[in-house]
N, C-alpha and C positions, 0 to 999 in steps of 0.2 A: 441523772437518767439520760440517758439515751435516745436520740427520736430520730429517723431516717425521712426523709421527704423524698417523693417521687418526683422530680425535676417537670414544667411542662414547658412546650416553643411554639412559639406560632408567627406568622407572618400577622402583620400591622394591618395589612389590607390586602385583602381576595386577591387581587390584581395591581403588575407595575407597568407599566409604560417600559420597553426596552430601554430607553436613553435616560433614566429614572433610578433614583438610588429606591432600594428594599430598605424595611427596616425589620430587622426580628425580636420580638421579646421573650425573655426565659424565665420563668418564675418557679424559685428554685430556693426555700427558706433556708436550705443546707448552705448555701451560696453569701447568706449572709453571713459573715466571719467575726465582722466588727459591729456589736448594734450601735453607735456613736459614730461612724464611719458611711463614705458611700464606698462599697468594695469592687473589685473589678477582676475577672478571670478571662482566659482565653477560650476560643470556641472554636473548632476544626468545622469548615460547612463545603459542601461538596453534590453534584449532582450527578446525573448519569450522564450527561456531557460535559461535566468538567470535574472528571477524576481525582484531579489535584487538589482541586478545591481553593480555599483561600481563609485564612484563620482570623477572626473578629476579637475584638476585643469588648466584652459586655460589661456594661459601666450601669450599677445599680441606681435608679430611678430617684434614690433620696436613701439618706441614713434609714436603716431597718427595715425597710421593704420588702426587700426578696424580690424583688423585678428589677432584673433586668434587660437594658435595650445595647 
């Protein structure tokens, strides 16, 4: 069977400090590929002043999670 998940992202904390790294998490069960494994996929992020964005790489939280940071 088949079972589609709705992906969801959020920022770690309300607020960063300019000079401060962000941290995002994605939880997203479709995302787990390997349940034995911690998986990792690419993530395109981008604002309205920085067009270009910059692409992350989200590395799952622990084998079979579904969270990743």
């Amino acid at each position: 069977m088949i079972k589609w998940n709705e992906g969801a992202i959020k920022w770690l904390q309300a607020n960063y400090l300019t000079n401060s790294q962000g941290t995002v998490e994605i939880t997203d069960p479709d995302m787990n590929l390997n349940p034995k494994a911690v998986d990792k996929f690419d993530a395109n992020v981008w604002s309205n002043t920085d067009a270009g964005g910059i692409k992350l790489v989200m590395t799952e939280t622990g084998p079979d999670t579904g969270i990743f940071d």
